[in-house]
DOBA-233541 format. One line per 8 residues: their letters; for each residue x, y, z of C-alpha. Coordinates in Angstrom, 3 decimals, padded with zeros to 6 digits, m for minus. Last residue first. Layout:
% DOBA-233541
A) X Y Z  ...
//
This chain:
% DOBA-233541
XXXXXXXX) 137.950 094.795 057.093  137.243 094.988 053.373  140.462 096.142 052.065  142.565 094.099 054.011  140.694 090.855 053.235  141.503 091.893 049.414  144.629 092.753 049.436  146.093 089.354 049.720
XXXXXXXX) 143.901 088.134 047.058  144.928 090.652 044.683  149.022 089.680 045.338  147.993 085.928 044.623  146.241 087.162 041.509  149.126 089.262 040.238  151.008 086.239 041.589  149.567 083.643 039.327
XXXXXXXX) 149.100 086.077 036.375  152.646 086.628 036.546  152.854 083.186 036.963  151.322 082.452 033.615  153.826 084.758 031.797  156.479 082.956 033.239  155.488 080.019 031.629  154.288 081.076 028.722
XXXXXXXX) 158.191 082.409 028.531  159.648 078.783 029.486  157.608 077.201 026.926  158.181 079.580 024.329  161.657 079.029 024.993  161.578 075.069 024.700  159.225 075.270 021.845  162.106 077.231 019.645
XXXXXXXX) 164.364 074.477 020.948  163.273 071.581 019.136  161.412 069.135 021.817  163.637 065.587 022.777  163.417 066.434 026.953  167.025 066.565 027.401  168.136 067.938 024.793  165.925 070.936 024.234
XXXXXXXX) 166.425 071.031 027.986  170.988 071.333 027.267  170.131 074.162 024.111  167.907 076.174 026.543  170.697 076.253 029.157  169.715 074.291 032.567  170.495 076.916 035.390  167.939 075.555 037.953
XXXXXXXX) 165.546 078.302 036.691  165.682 077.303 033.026  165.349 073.327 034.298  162.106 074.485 036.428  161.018 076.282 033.383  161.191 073.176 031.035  159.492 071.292 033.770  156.744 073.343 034.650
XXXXXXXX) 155.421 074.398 030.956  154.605 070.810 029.612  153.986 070.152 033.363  150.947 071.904 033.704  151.892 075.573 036.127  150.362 074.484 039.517  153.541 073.518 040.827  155.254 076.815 040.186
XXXXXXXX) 152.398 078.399 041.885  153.000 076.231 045.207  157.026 076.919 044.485  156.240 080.722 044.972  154.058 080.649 047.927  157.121 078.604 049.308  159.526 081.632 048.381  157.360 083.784 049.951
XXXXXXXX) 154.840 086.317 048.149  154.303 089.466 049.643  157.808 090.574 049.236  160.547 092.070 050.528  164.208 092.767 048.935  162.370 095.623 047.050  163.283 094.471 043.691  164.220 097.175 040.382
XXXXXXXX) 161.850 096.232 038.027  162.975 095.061 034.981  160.599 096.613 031.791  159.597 094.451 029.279  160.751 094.754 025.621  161.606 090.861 025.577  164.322 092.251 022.703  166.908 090.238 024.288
XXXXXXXX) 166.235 088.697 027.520  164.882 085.173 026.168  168.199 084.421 024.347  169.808 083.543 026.990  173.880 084.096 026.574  173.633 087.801 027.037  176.431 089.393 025.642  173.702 092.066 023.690
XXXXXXXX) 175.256 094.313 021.019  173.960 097.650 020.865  173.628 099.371 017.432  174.591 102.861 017.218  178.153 102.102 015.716  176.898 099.391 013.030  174.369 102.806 012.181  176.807 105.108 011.602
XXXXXXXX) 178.618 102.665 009.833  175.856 102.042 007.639  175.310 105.597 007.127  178.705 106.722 006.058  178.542 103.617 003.364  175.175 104.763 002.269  176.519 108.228 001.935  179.710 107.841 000.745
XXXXXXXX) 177.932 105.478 m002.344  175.360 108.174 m002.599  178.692 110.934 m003.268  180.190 108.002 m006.082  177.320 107.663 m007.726  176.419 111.914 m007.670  180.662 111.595 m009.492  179.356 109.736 m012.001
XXXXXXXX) 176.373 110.676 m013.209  177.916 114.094 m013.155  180.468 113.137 m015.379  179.157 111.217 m018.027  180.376 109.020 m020.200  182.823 110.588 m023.242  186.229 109.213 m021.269  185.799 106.714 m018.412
XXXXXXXX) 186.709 107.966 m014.962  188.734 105.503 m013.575  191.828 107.631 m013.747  190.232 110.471 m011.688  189.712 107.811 m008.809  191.987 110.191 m006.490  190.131 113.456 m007.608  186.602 112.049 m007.713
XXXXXXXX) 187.212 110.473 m004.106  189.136 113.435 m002.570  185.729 115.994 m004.059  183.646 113.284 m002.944  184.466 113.642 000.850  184.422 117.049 000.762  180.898 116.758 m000.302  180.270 114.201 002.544
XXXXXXXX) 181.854 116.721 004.803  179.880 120.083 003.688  176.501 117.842 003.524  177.513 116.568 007.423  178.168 120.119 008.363  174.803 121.766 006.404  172.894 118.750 007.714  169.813 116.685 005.830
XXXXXXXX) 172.030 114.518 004.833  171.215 113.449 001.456  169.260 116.594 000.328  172.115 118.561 001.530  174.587 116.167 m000.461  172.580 117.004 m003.279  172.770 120.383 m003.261  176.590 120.628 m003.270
XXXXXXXX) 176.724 118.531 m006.116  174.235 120.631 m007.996  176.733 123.418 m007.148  179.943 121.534 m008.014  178.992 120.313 m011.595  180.575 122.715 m013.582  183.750 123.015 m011.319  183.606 119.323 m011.509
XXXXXXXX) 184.120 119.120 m015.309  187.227 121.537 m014.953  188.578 119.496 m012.451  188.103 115.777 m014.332  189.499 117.718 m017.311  192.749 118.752 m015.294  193.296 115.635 m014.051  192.848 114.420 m017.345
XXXXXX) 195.552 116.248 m018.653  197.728 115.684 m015.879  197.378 112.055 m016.448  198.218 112.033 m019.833  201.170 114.340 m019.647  201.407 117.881 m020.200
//
């Protein structure tokens, strides 16, 4: 026999011993008799084809459980890199604003002059930067052009918004109102 086949053979007898508590461990990992069954099967290729790194009077099992966590993590991480959803969207405000779009009605009870009047009544720390964002300014271009560091420019342009939500919630209530009580 030569060296290699000898320890090939040792590396196989030593995982017959440990095979069961292997087994069991990748359920614990996973969770999932299919995934434990593949992330097993997984270790069995990796202890076999890293047989020669296996170091002589360390142990085994210690070993081999290493290498089946390291699957694991690795497995996991990709699952997760495959699950994650990247955004294109060169604005920064949309991503992770965790509000809801609403689909619009084509109509509403606002006009587009109604509009402007509450965009005029916003102060003008908030008024300008949003009137840029709305006439297509990028956030890094009004950072620029009004000398503030761009983290205030976007939590300018969201108060801003913000504050005409309340505008037109209010705008929408007063419209209601004289309805209501006639």
């Amino acid at each position: 026999m030569t060296p290699s086949l000898s320890l090939q053979a040792n590396v196989f007898s030593q995982f017959e011993e440990i095979s069961p508590s292997l087994r069991a461990f990748s359920m614990a990992l996973t969770q999932s008799e299919a995934d434990a069954h593949d992330l097993y099967q997984d270790t069995v290729y990796k202890v076999i084809s890293n047989a020669e790194k296996f170091r002589q009077g360390t142990n085994f099992k210690a070993w081999a459980v290493t290498i089946m966590r390291n699957l694991f993590i690795n497995n996991y991480r990709k699952k997760m890199r495959r699950n994650t959803l990247l955004d294109q969207t060169p604005n920064n405000y949309f991503i992770d604003s965790g509000q809801v779009n609403n689909p619009n009605a084509g109509e509403s009870d606002a006009s587009y002059k109604e509009l402007l009047t509450m965009v005029n009544k916003l102060p003008d720390d908030l008024r300008i930067p949003f009137w840029m964002a709305y006439q297509g300014y990028k956030y890094e271009e009004i950072s620029q052009k009004l000398g503030s560091p761009l983290g205030t420019i976007k939590s300018r342009i969201f108060f801003a918004r913000r504050k005409l939500q309340a505008l037109y919630a209010t705008a929408s209530v007063d419209l209601t109102l004289p309805a209501e009580e006639a």
